[in-house]
C-alpha positions as CSV (number, residue, x, y, z in Angstrom):
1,X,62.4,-122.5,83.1
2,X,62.0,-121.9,79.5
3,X,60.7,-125.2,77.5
4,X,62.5,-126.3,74.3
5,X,60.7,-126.3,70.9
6,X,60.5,-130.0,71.1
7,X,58.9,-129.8,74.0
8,X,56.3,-126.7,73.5
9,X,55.5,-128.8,70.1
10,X,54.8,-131.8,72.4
11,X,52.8,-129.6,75.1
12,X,50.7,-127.8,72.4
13,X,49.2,-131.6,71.1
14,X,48.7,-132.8,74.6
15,X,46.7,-129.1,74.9
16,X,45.4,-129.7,71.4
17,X,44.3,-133.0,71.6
18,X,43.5,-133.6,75.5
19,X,42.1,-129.9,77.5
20,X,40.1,-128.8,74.6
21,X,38.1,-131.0,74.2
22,X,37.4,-131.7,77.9
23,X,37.2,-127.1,78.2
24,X,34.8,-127.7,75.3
25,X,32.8,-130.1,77.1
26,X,33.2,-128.3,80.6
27,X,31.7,-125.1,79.1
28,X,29.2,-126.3,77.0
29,X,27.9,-128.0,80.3
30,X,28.2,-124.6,82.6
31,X,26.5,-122.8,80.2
32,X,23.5,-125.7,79.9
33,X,22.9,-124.8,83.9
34,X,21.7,-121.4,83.1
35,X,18.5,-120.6,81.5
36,X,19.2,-119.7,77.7
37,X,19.5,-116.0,78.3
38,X,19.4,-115.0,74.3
39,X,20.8,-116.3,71.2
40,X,23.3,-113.1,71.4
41,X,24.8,-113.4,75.4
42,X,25.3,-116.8,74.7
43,X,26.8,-116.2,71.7
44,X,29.2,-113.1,73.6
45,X,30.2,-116.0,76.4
46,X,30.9,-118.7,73.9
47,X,33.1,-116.1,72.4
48,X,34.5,-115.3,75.6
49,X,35.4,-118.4,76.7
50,X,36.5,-119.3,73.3
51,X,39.7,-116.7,73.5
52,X,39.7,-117.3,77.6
53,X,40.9,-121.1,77.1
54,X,44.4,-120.0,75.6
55,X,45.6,-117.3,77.3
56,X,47.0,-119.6,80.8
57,X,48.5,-121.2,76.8
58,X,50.1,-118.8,75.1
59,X,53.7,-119.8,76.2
60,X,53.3,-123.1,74.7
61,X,52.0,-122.1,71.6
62,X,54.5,-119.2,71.2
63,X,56.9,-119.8,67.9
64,X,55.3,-123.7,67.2
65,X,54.5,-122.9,64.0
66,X,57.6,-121.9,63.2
67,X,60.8,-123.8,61.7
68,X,62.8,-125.2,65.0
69,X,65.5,-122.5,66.0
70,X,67.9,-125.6,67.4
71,X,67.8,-127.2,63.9
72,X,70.5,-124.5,62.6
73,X,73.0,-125.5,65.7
74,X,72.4,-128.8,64.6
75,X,73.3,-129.3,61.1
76,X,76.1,-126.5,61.5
């Protein structure tokens, strides 16, 4: 099922606004566990699970930026 524009607009803030910050605080606290390893691996994970946290994402985000597609059917 393929979600409108409105909809993926509406999905990215919730994602925005609401998993961020709770991913944010989820890995900063995993990675607190561990002994600091070096300034660079923690560096390399922060990286990694910097780009990790949008890819289960990308579908929502996909064209949000964008003028709405629907808004030509619309007005036509």
């Amino acid at each position: 099922m393929a979600l409108s524009y409105k909809a993926r607009r509406r999905w990215s803030l919730v994602v925005l606004l609401i998993w961020l910050p709770l991913y944010i605080a989820a890995a900063l606290w995993v990675v607190s566990l561990f002994e600091r390893p070096g300034i660079l691996v923690e560096l390399l994970i922060y990286v990694a699970l910097g780009v990790i946290w949008a890819l289960p994402f990308k579908f929502v985000f996909k064209g949000v930026g964008q003028a709405d597609p629907d808004a030509d059917r619309d007005h036509g």
